[in-house]
C-alpha positions as CSV (number, residue, x, y, z in Angstrom):
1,X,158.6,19.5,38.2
2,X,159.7,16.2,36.3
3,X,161.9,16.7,33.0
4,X,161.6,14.1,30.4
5,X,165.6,13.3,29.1
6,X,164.5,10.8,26.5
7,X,162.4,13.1,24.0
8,X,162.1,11.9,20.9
9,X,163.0,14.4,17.8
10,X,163.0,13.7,14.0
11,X,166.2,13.7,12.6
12,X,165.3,16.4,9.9
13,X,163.1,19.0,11.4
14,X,163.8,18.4,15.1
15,X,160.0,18.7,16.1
16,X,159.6,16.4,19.6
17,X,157.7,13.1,18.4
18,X,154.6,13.2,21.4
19,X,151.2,10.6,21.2
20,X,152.2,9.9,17.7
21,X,153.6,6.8,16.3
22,X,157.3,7.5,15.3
23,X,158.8,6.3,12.1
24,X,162.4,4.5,12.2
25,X,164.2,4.1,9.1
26,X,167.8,2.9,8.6
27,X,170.0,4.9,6.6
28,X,173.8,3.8,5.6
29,X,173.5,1.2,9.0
30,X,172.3,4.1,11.2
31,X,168.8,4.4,12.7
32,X,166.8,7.9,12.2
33,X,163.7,9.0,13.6
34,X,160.9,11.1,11.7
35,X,157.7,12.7,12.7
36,X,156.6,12.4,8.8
37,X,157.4,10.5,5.7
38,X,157.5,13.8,4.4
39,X,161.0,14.3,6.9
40,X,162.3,10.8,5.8
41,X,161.7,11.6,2.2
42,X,163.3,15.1,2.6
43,X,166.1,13.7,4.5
44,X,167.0,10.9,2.3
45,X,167.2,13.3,-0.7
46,X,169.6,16.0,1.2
47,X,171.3,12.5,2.0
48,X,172.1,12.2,-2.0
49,X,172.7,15.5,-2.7
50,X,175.0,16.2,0.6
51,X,176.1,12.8,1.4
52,X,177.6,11.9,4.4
53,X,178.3,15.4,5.4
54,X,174.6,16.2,5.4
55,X,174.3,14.8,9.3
């Protein structure tokens, strides 16, 4: 049995990114991954609400 170490998970709903193309954005000079724009818009408004502490 082989375990993959390097899954991918978006940064807001922690859902493992598989056969689908995964969506990078930068945020404050660090690099996220999301699943959906939906996550990156979600995330970027918890981001302005939260702010730093958020993540």
């Amino acid at each position: 049995m082989t375990e993959n170490k390097h899954l991918i998970k978006c940064a807001l709903c922690g859902k493992t990114i598989i056969n689908k193309e995964i969506i990078v954005e930068i945020i404050d000079n660090t690099s996220y991954t999301f699943d959906t724009y939906d996550c990156v818009l979600m995330f970027k408004k918890f981001r302005g609400v939260y702010g730093s502490d958020f993540f």
